[in-house]
C-alpha positions as CSV (number, residue, x, y, z in Angstrom):
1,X,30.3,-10.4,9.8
2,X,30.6,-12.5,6.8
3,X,27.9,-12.3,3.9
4,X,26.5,-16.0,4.6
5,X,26.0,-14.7,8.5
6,X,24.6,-11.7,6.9
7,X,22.1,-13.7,5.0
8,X,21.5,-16.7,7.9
9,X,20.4,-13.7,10.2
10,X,18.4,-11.8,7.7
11,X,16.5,-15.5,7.1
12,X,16.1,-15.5,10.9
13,X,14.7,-12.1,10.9
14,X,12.1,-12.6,8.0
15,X,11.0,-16.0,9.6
16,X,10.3,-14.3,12.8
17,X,8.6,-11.1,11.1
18,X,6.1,-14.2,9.4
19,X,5.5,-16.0,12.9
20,X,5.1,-12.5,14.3
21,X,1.9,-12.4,11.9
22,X,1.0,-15.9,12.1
23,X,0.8,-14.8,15.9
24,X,-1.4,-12.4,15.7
25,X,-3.8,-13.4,13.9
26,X,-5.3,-16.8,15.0
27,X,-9.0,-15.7,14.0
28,X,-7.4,-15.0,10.6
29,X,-7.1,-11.6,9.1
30,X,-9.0,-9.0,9.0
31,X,-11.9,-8.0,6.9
32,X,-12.5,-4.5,5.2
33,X,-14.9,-3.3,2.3
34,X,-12.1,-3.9,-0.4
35,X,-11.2,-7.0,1.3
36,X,-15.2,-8.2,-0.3
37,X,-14.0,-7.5,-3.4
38,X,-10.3,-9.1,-3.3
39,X,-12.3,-12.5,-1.8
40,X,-15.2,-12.7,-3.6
41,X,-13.6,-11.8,-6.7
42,X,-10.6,-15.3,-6.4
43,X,-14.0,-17.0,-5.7
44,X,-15.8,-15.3,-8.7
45,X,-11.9,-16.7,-10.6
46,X,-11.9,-20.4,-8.8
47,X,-16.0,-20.9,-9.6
48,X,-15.3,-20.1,-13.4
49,X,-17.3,-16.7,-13.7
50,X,-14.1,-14.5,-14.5
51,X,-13.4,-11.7,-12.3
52,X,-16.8,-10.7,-11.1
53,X,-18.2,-8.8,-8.5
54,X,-20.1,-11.7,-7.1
55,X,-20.6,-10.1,-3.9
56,X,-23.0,-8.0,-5.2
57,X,-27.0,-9.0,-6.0
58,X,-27.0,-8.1,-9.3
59,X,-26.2,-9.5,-13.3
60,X,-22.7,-10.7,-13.2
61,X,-20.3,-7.7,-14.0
62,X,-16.3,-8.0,-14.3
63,X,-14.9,-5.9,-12.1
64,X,-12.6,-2.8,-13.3
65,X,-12.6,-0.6,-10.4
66,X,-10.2,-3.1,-8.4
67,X,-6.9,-3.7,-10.0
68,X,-6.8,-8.3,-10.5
69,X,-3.4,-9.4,-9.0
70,X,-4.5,-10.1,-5.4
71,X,-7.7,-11.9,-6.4
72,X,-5.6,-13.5,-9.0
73,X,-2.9,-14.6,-6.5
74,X,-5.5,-15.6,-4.2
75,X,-7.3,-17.9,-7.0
76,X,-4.1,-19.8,-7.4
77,X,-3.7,-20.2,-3.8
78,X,-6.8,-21.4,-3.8
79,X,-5.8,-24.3,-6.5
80,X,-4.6,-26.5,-3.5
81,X,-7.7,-26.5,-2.0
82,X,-7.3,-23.6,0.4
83,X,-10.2,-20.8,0.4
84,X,-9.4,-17.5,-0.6
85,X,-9.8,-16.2,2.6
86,X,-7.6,-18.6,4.5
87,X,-5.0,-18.5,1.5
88,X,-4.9,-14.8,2.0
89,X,-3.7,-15.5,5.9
90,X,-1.0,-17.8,4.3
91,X,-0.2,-15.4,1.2
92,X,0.3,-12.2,4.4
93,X,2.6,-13.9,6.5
94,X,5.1,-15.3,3.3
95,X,4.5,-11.4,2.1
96,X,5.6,-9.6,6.0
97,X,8.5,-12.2,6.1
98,X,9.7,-11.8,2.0
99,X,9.2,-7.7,2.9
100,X,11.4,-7.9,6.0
101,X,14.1,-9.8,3.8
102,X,14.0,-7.6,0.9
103,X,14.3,-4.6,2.6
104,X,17.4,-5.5,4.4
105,X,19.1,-6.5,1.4
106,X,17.6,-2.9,0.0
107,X,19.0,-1.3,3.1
108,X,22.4,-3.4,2.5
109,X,22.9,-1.9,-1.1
110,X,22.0,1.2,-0.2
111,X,24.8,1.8,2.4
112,X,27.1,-1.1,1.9
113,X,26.7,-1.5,5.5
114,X,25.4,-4.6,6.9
115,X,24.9,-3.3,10.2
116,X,22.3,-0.9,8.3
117,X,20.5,-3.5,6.5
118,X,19.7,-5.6,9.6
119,X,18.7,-2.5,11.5
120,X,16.5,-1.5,8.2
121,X,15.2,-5.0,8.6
122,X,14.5,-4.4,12.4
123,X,12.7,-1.5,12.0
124,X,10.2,-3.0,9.0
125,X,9.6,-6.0,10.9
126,X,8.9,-4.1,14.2
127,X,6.7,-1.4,12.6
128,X,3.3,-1.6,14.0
129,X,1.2,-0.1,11.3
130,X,3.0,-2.4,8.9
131,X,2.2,-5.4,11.3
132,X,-1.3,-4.1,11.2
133,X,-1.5,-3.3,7.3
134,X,-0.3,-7.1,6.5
135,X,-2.8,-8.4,9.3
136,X,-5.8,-7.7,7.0
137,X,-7.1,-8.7,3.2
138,X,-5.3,-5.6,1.9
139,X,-3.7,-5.2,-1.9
140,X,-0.7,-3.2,0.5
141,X,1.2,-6.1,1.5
142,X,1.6,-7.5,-2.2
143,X,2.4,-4.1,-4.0
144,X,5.3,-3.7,-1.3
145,X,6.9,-6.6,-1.9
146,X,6.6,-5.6,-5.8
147,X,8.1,-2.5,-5.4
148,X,10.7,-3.5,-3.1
149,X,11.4,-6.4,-5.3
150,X,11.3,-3.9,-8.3
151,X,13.8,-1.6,-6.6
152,X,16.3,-4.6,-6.2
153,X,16.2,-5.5,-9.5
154,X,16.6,-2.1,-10.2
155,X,19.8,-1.5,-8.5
156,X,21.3,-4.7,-9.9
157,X,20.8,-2.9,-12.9
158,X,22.2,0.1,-12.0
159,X,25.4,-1.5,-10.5
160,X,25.8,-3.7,-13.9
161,X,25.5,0.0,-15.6
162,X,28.0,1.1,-13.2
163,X,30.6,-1.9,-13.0
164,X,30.8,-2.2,-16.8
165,X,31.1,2.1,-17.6
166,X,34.2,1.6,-15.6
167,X,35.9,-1.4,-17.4
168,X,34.9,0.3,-20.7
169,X,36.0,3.2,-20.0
170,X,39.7,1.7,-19.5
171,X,39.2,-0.4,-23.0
172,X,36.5,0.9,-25.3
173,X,35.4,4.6,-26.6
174,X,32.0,3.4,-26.3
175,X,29.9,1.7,-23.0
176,X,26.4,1.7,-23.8
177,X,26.2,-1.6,-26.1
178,X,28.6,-3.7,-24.1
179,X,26.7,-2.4,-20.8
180,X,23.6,-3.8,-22.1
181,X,24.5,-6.4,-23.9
182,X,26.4,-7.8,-20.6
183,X,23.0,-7.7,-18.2
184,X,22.2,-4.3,-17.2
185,X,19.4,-5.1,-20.2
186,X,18.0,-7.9,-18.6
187,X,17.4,-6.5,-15.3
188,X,15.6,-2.9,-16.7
189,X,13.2,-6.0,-18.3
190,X,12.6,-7.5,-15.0
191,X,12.2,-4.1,-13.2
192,X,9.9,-3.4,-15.7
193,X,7.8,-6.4,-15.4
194,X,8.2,-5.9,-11.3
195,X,6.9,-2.7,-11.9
196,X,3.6,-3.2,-14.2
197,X,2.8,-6.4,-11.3
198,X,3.1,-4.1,-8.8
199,X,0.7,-1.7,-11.1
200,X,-1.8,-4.4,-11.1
201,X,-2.1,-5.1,-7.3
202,X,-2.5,-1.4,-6.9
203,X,-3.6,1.7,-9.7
204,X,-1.0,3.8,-7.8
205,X,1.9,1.9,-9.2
206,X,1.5,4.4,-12.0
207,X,4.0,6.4,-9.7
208,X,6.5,3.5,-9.2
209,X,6.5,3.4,-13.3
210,X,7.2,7.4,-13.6
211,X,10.0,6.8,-11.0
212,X,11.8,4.2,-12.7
213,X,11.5,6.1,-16.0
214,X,12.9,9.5,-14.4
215,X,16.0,7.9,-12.6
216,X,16.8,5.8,-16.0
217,X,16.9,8.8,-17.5
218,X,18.9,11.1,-14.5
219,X,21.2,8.1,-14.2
220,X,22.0,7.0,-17.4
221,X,25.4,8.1,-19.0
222,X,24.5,6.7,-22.6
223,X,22.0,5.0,-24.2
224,X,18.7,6.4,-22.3
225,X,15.9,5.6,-24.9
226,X,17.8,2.0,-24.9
227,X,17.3,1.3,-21.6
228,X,13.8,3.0,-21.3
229,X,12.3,0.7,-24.0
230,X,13.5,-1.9,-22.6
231,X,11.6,-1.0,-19.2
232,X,9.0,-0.6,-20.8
233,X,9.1,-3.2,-22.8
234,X,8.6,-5.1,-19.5
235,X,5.9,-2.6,-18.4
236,X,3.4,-2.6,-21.0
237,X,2.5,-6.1,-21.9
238,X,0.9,-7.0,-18.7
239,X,-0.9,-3.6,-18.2
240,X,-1.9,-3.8,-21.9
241,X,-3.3,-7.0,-21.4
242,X,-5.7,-5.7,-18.6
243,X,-7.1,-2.6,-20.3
244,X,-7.7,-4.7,-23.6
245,X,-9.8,-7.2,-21.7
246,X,-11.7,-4.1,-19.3
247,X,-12.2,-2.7,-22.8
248,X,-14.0,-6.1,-24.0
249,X,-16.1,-6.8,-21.2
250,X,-16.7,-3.3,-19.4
251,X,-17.6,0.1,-20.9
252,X,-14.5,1.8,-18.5
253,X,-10.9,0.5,-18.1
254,X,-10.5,1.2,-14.9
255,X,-14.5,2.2,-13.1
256,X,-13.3,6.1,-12.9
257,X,-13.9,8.7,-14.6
258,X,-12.4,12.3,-14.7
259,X,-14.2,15.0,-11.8
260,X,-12.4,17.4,-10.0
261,X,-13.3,17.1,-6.3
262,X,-11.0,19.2,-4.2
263,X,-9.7,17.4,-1.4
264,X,-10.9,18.3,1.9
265,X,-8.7,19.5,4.4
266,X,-10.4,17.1,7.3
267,X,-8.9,14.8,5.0
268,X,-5.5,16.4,5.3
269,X,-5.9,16.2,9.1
270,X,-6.4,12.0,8.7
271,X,-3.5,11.7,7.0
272,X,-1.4,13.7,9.5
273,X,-2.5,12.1,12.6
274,X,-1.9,8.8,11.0
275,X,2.0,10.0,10.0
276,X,1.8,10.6,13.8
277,X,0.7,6.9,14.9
278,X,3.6,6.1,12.4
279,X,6.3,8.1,14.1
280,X,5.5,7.3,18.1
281,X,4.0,4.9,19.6
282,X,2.0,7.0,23.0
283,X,-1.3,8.8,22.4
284,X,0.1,12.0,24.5
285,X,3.4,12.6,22.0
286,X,0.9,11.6,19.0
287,X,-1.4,14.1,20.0
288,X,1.2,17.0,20.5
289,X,2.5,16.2,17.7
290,X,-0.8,16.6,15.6
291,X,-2.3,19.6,17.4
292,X,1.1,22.0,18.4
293,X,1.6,21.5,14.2
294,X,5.1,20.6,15.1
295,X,4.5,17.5,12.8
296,X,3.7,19.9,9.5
297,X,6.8,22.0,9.7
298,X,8.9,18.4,10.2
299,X,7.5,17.1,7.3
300,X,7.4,20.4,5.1
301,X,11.0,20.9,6.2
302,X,12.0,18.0,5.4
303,X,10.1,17.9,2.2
304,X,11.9,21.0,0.6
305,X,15.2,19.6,1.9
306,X,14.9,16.4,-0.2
307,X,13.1,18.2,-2.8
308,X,15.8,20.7,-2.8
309,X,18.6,17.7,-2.8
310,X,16.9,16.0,-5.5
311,X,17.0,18.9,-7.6
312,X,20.7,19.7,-7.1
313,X,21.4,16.2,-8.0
314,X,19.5,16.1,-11.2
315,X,21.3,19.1,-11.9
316,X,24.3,17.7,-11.8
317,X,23.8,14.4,-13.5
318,X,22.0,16.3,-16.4
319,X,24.7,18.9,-16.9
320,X,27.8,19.3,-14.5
321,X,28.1,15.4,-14.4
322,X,30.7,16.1,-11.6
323,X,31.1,12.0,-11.1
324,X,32.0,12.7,-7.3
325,X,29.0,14.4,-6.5
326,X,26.5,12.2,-8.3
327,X,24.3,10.6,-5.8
328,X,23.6,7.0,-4.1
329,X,21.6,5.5,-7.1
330,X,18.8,3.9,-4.8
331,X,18.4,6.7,-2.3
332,X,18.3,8.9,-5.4
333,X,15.3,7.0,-6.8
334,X,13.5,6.4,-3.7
335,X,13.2,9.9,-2.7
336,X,12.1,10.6,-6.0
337,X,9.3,7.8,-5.4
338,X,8.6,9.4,-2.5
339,X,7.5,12.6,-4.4
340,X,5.8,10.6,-7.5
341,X,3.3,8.1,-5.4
342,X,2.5,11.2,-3.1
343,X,1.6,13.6,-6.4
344,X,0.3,10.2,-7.6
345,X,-2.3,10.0,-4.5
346,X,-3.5,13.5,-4.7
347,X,-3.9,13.5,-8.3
348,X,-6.2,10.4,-7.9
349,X,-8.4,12.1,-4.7
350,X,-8.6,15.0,-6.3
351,X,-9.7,13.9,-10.3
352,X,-10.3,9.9,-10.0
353,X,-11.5,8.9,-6.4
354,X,-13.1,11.2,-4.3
355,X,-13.6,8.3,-1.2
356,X,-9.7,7.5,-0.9
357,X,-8.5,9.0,2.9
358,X,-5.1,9.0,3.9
359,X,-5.3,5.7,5.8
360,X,-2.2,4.0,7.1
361,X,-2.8,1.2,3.9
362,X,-2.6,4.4,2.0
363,X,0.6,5.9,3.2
364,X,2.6,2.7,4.0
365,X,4.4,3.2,1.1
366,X,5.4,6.3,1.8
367,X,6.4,4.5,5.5
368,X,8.8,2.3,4.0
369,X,10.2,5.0,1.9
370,X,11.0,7.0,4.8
371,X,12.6,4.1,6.4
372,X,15.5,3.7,3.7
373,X,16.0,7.5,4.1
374,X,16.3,7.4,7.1
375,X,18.5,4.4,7.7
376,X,20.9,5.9,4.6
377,X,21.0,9.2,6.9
378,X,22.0,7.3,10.2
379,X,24.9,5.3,8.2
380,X,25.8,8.5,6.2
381,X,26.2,10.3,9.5
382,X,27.8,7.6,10.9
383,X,30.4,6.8,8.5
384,X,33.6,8.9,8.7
385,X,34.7,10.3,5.8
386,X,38.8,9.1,4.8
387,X,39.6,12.4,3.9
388,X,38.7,13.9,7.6
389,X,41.5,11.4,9.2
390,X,44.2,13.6,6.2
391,X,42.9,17.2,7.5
392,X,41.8,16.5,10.9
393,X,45.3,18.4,12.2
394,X,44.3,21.6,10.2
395,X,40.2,21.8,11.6
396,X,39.2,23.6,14.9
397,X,38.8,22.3,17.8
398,X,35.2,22.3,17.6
399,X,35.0,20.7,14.1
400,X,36.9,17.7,15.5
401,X,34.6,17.8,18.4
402,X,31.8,16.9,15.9
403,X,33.0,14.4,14.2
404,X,34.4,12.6,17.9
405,X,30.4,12.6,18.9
406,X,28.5,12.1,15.6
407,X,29.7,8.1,15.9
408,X,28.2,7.6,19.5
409,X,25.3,10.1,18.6
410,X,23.9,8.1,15.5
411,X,24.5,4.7,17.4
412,X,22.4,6.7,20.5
413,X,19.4,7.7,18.0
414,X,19.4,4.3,16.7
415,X,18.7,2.4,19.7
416,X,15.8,5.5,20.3
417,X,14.4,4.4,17.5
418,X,14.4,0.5,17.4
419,X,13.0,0.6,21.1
420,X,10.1,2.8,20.6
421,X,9.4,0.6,17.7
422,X,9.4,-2.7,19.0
423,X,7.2,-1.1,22.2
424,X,4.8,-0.7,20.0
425,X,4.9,-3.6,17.7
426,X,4.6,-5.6,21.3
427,X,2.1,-3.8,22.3
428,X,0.4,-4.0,18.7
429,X,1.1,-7.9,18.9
430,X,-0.8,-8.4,22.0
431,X,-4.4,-5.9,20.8
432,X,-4.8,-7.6,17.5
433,X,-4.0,-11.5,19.3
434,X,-6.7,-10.2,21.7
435,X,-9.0,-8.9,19.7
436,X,-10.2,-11.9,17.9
437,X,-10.3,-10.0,14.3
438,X,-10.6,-7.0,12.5
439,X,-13.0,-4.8,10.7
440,X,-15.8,-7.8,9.4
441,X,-13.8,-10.4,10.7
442,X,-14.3,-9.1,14.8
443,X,-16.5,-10.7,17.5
444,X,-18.9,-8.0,17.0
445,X,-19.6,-8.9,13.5
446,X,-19.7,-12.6,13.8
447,X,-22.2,-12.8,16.3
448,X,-24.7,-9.5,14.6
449,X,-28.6,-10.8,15.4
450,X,-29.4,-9.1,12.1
451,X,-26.7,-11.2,9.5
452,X,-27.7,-14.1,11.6
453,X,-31.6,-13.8,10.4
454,X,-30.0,-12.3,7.2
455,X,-27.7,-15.8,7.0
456,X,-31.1,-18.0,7.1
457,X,-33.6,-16.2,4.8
458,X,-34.6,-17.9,2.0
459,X,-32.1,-17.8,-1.4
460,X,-35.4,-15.7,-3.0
461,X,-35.3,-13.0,-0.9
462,X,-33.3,-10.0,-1.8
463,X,-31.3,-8.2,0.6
464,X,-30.6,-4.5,0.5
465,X,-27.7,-2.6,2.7
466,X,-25.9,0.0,3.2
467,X,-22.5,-2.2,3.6
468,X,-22.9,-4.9,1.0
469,X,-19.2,-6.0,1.8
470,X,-20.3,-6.7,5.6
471,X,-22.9,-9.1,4.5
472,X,-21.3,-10.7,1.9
473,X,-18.3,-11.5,4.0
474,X,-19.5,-12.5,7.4
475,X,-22.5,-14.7,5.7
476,X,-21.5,-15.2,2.7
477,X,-24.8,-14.0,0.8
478,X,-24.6,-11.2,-1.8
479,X,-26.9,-8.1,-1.7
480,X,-27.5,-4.8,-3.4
481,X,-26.5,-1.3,-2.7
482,X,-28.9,1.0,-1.2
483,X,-30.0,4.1,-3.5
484,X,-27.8,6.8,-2.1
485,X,-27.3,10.6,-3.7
486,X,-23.9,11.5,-4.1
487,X,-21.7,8.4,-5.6
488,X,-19.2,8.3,-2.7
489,X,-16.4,7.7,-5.3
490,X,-17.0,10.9,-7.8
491,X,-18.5,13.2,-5.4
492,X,-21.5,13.7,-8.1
493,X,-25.4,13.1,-8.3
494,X,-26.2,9.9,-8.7
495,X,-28.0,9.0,-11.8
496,X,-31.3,7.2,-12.1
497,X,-31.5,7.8,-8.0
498,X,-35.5,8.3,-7.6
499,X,-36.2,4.9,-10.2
500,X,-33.6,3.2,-8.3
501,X,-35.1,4.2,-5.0
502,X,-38.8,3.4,-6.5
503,X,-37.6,-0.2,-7.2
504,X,-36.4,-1.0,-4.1
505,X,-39.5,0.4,-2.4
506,X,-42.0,-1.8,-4.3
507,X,-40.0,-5.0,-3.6
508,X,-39.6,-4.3,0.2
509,X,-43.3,-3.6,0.5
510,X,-43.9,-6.5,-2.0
511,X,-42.1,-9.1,0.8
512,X,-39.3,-9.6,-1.9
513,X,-36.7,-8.1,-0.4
514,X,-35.6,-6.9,3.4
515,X,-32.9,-3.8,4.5
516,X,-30.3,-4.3,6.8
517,X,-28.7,-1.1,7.9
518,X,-25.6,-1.3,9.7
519,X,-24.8,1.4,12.6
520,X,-27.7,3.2,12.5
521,X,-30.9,2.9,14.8
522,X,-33.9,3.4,12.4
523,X,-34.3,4.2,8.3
524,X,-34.9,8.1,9.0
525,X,-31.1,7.7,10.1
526,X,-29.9,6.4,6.6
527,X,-32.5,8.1,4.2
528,X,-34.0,11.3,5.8
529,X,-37.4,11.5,7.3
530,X,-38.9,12.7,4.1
531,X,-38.1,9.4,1.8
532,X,-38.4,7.3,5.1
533,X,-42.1,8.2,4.8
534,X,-42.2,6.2,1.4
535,X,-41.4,2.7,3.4
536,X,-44.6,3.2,5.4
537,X,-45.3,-0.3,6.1
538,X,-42.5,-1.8,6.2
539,X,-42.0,-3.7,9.5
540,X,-38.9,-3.5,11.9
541,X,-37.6,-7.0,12.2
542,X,-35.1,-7.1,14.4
543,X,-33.7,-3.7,16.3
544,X,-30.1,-4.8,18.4
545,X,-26.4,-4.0,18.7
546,X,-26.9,-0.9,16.9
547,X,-28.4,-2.0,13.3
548,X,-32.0,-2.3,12.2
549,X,-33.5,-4.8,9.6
550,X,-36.6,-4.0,7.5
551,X,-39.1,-6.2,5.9
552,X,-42.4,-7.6,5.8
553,X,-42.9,-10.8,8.3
């Protein structure tokens, strides 16, 4: 195939991944508790209030806790008239198709095989949690095409490093001046302003920035502290930039502060069942492979494989620099990404965020990761080595037997894996069409008796709930948190909890304010019958679908 059919049928691919998603969600995307602040914050941008949580009831604070890029991206959509929530609909489906493109031409470089970096392409674009991740108002979608676009730029770097040791090494003593001053340079820049983008659509990026660091210095020949500075030289401006203004206008640059909170091992479980979903697409295998624990020894044995191929590699690029040996520069760094964002998650459950689970938005990265592996495996195994064809006369019988079926076996696991795939992605593709939405977006929270009294109460009357994000993005109206104990996102006491709880008493009974509790039936169910006793005399509005609103007629 010729690199302009290559490229005319990559195009074809992305374009299709994009209608696939335009498909599938004719409601529009779907709605989660982030998604609140990702909206209402490009509204907050587009009204002239600076990036504010303005789906809360409350003074006007800029937000710190969500990283800005999506809302940001979503504000300048918003410039041509669109709302931030359609604009995200548009944003998603130029995001699934740009993905599907960019890891084809990852897979591509990565094996030198174009027949790899279409089925790479195939398998992103046929992924059902992937489908699913870029069918909501998610920060996932954008920091994937960041990274992948930061790995690309990456390995043009790497080959310019590569290209131009060789030359040099014919003509000068010396390779690490001409290598940057020729372009290797300017790409470590743009990597490095990839990289602190993608840092800004999601905290977690922090891991994508300790990659790129690591493999500059693992891969480098000369010149290391050259080419780091100039990384981060494209790295810190933007990230500086954020923490300088969160340092102006908020008393925390990022909303977290430092708590151990172990995580839980239910947690654990989450995560595992969703790497199930992610690897087949019927509830029975899914299930067997969650409960037999088959699943946990794959993934720990694989996991000390790679750790233990990582290591042997850095070994040698450190210290034996046997040049034969050294590793495939992208594979190399991705597997060491896979390592960094996964200490990168745990560190941030278990000090930073005690509310994170191991959701499939969560892991995705790690999904895409696991995809170049294992597309770089498939090609590896099927590619025959040109020294087998000198020595095949001398091997046993049974050597040459392996390397006869390793061709038709890899081509066999292949097709096992792009069918189960696209199963799923059709089946996938019909659910969410069907559906009619997601999370806040569905049916079911559309056409809620309480947001629709909640929708026409007068602009005076305050409205508390236990899922401010719900209100605020089916009617549009923002409220306040309900008191709770335990701040979900440090795992500590709550502050200021009984004056808090006081307040909101005296303007519910006052007729200032009402409480909308979502999937409960009754306040003992979201307080405790001892405090529910304090609200004595508060009427029961409206009792339906499974949520209860408070107040006084």
């Amino acid at each position: 195939m010729s690199r302009i059919s290559y490229f005319l049928l990559l195009i074809i691919l992305s374009l299709a991944a994009g209608f696939a998603l335009w498909y599938a969600t004719p409601a529009g995307l779907g709605l989660t508790n982030d998604s609140a602040a990702y909206i209402g914050g490009a509204r907050s941008l587009l009204a002239g209030t600076g990036y504010s949580d303005v789906w809360l009831d409350s003074d006007l604070e800029a937000v710190t806790h969500y990283p800005p890029l999506l809302s940001l991206t979503l504000s300048g959509i918003g410039l041509l008239g669109l709302d931030p929530y359609r604009g995200a609909r548009v944003l998603n489906i130029l995001l699934f198709a740009a993905n599907t493109g960019l890891i084809g031409l990852l897979g591509f470089r990565a094996t030198k095989s174009q027949a790899a970096g279409i089925f790479l392409a195939l398998l992103f674009a046929t992924n059902a949690q992937l489908l699913r991740i870029h069918a909501q108002v998610l920060s996932e979608p954008l920091f994937i095409f960041l990274s992948l676009a930061s790995f690309l730029t990456f390995s043009f770097a790497l080959e310019y490093q590569s290209t131009l040791k060789t030359n040099n090494d014919k003509n000068r003593p010396s390779t690490s001046g001409y290598a940057l001053r020729s372009g290797t340079g300017t790409w470590l820049l743009l990597t490095g302003l990839l990289t602190a983008l993608a840092f800004l659509a999601r905290y977690s990026g922090l891991a994508l920035i300790a990659t790129f660091l690591l493999a500059i210095f693992l891969l480098s020949q000369h010149s290391r502290l050259k080419r780091i500075a100039l990384f981060l030289a494209g790295v810190i401006p933007p990230i500086a930039i954020w923490f300088i203004r969160n340092s102006l206008v908020a008393d925390s640059a990022t909303n977290r502060v430092i708590q151990f909170n172990p995580i839980q091992i239910s947690n654990i479980r989450v995560g595992l069942f969703n790497f199930a979903q992610f690897i087949s697409p019927f509830p029975t295998w899914q299930d067997w492979l969650f409960k037999s624990g088959a699943l946990s020894v794959l993934l720990i044995t694989i996991g000390l494989f790679l750790l233990a191929w990582l290591v042997y590699h850095a070994w040698n690029l450190l210290f034996a620099r046997e040049i034969e040996k050294s590793p495939n520069p992208l594979t190399f760094t991705t597997a060491i990404y896979i390592f960094g964002y996964l200490c990168a998650v745990l560190f941030s459950m278990s000090f930073f965020d005690a509310s994170t689970k191991f959701q499939h938005r969560i892991l995705s990265p790690l999904y895409v990761s696991w995809m170049i592996l294992l597309v770089y495996f498939l090609q590896t195994l099927n590619t025959k080595d040109t020294k087998d064809t000198k020595v095949e006369h001398k091997k046993s019988v049974s050597i040459r037997l392996i390397h006869q079926i390793r061709v038709p076996f890899s081509l066999t696991l292949v097709a096992i894996i792009l069918a189960l795939s696209t199963f799923n992605f059709q089946r996938s593709l019909t659910e969410l069409r069907e559906i009619d939405g997601l999370g806040y977006a569905s049916w079911r929270w559309r056409q809620m008796n309480v947001l629709a009294i909640i929708k026409d109460l007068p602009p005076e009357v305050a409205i508390y709930s236990n899922s401010p994000p719900a209100v605020y993005l089916v009617t549009g109206r923002a409220s306040r948190v309900i008191p709770t104990t335990i701040n979900p996102v440090s795992g500590l006491p709550r502050t200021g909890y009984e004056q808090a709880l006081a307040e909101m008493r005296e303007e519910l009974l006052a007729g200032r304010a009402v409480l909308a509790l979502f999937d409960t039936s009754d306040i003992e169910g979201a307080f405790g019958e001892e405090i529910a006793l304090q609200f004595d005399g508060l009427t029961l509005l409206e009792k339906s679908q499974g949520n209860v609103l408070y107040g006084k007629p």
